[in-house]
C-alpha positions as CSV (number, residue, x, y, z in Angstrom):
1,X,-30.0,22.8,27.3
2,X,-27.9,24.3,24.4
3,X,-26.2,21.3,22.8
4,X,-23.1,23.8,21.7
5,X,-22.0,24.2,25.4
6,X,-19.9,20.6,25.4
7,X,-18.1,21.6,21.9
8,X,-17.0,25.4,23.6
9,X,-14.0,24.3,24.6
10,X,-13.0,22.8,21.9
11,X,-14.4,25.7,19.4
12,X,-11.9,27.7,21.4
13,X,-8.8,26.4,20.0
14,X,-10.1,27.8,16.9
15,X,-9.3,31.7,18.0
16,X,-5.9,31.7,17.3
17,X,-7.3,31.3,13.7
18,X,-9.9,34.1,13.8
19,X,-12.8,32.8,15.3
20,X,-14.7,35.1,17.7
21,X,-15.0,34.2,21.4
22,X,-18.0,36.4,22.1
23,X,-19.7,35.1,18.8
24,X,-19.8,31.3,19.7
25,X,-21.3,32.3,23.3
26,X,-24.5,32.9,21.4
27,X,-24.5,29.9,19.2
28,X,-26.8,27.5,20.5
29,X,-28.8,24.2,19.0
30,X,-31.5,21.6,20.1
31,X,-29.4,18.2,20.5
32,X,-28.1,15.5,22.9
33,X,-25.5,17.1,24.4
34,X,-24.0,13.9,26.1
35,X,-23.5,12.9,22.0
36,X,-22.4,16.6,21.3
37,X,-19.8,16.1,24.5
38,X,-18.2,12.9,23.0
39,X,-18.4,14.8,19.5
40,X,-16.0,17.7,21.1
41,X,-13.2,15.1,22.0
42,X,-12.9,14.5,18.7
43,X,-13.0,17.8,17.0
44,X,-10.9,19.2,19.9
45,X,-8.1,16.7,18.2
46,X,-8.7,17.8,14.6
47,X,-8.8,21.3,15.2
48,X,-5.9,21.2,16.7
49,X,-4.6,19.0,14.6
50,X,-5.7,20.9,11.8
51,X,-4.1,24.5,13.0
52,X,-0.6,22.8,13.4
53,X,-0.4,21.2,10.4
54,X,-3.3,23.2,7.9
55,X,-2.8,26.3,9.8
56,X,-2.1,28.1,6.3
57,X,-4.9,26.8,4.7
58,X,-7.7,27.9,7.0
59,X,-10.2,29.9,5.2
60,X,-10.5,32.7,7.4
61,X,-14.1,34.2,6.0
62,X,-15.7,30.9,6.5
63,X,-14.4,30.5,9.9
64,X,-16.0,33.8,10.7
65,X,-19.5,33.5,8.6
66,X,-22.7,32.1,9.6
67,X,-22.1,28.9,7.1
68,X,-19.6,27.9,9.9
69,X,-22.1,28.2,12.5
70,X,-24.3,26.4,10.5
71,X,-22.1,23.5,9.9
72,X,-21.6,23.2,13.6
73,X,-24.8,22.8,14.4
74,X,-25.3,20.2,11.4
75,X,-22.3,18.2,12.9
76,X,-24.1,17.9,16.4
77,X,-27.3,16.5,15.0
78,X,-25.3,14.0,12.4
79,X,-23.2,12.9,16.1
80,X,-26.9,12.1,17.7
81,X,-27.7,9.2,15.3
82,X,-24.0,8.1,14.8
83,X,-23.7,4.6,16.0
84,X,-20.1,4.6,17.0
85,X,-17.0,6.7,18.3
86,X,-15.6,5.7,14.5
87,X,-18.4,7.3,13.1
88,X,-18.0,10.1,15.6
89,X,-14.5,10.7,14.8
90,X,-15.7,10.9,10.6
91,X,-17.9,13.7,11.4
92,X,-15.5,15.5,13.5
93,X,-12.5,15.7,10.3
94,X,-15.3,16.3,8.3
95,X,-16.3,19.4,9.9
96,X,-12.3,20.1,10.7
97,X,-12.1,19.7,6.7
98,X,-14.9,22.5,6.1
99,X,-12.4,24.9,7.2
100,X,-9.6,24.5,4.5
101,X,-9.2,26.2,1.3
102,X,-9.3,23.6,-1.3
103,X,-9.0,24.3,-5.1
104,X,-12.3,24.5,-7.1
105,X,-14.2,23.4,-7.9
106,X,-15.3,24.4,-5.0
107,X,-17.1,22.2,-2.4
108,X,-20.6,22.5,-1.0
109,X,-19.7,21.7,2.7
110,X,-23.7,22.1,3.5
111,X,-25.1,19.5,1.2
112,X,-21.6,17.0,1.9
113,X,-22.2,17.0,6.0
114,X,-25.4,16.2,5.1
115,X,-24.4,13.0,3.2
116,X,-21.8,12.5,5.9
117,X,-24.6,12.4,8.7
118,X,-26.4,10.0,6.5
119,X,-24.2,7.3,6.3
120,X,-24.3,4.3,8.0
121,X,-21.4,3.0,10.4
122,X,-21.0,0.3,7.5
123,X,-21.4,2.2,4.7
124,X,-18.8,5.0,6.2
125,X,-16.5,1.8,6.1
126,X,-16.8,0.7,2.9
127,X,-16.9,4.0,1.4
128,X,-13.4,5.1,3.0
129,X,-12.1,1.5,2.1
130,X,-13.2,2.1,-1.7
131,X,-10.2,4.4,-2.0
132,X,-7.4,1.4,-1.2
133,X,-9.8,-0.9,-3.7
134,X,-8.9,1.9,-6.7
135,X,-6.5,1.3,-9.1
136,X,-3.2,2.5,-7.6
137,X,-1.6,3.7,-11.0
138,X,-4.4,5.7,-11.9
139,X,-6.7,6.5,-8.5
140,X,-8.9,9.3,-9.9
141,X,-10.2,6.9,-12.9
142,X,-13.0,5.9,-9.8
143,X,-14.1,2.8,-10.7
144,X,-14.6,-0.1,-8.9
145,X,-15.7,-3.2,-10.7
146,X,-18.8,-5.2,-10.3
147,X,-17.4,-8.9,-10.1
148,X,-14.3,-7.9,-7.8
149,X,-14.0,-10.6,-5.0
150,X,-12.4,-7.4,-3.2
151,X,-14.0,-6.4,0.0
152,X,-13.3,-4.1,3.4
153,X,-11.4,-5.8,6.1
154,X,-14.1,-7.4,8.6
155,X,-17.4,-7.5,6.2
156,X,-18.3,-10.8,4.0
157,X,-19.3,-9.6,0.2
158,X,-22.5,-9.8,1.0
159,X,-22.2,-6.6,3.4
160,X,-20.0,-5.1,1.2
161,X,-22.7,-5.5,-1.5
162,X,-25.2,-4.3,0.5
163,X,-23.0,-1.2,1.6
164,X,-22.3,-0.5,-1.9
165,X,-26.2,-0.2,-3.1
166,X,-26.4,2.0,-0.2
167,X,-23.4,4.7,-1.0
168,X,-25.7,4.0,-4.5
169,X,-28.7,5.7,-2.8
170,X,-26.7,8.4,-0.8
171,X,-25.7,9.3,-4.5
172,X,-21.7,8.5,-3.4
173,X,-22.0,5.7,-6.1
174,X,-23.3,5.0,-9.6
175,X,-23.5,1.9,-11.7
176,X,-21.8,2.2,-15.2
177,X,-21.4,-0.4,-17.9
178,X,-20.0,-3.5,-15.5
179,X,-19.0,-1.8,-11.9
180,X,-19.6,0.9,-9.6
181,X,-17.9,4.7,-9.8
182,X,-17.2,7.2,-7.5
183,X,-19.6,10.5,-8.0
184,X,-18.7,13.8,-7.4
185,X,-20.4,14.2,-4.4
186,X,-18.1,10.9,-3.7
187,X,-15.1,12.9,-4.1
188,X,-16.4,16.2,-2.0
189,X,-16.7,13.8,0.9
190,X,-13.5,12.4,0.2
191,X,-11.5,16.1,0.0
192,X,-13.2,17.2,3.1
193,X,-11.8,14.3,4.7
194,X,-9.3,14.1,3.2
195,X,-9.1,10.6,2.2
196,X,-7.9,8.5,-1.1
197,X,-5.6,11.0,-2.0
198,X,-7.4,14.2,-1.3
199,X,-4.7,15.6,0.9
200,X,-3.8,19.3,0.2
């Protein structure tokens, strides 16, 4: 069964944007559908969401071109392993985000969904929680130090450690001289999100 067929409807509130009706009919991609059906509740919210509030920010071409398509598809496999509606709901704005305009430098959506279906329900926690541990005077300094007693409601520091070395391995997180700092890829993940700041 085509996996895309549950996320139709919801692919449909894109038209008034641009998006072709007859193109999406011959989408199709190899997944769980009953995962790509709870997927569509939540990207039926952010698209429409996005169109009320974003609506002049939509980047037409994208939302027309085979990168878009490809994104889809990406988003249903990342909702297969996703161990929660939470995580669910991440992917969803994450793929919502790949339609915006944002200023350069400009964002590899491809590579970021990919770290996005990566992460684990805990480490998706932690890393949107890293944004409120950030210095509020200056949040783009991205650093988060070692020996900080902070941690994300509902995890002890041991799990928030253990989150932390994995965002480490995704490449979300580096060590530097005596704590951790947000990457690049970090903030990619955190515009399309838009989270910590990264609202148009």
């Amino acid at each position: 069964m085509n996996a895309l067929i549950p996320l139709l409807p919801a692919l449909h509130t894109l038209e008034p944007l641009g998006l072709s009706p007859t193109a999406v009919q011959t989408w199709s991609a190899s997944a769980n559908p009953e995962r790509a059906g709870r997927l569509a509740r939540y990207l039926e919210a952010e698209f429409r969401a996005l169109a009320g509030a974003y609506a002049g920010s939509v980047d037409h071409a994208y939302l027309r071109s085979d990168a878009f398509r490809a994104n889809v598809v990406q988003a249903v496999r990342a909702a297969e392993v996703a161990e929660s509606e939470a995580k669910l709901r991440f992917i969803a704005r994450a793929l919502a985000g790949c339609l915006l305009n944002f200023p350069p430098p400009a964002l590899d959506k491809f590579q970021t969904l990919r770290i996005i279906g990566e992460l684990s329900d805990r480490e998706t926690q932690v890393f949107v929680g890293l944004f409120e541990l950030l210095d509020p005077m200056n949040p783009f300094e991205d650093r988060i130090p070692v020996g900080t007693s902070a941690t994300v409601v509902g995890l002890t520091r041991q799990e928030f450690a253990a989150a932390l070395l994995g965002l480490g391995q995704l490449g979300v997180l580096v060590r530097e001289d005596a704590g951790w700092k947000l990457t690049a890829l970090a903030r990619q993940v955190a515009t399309l999100c838009r989270i910590g700041g990264e609202e148009l």
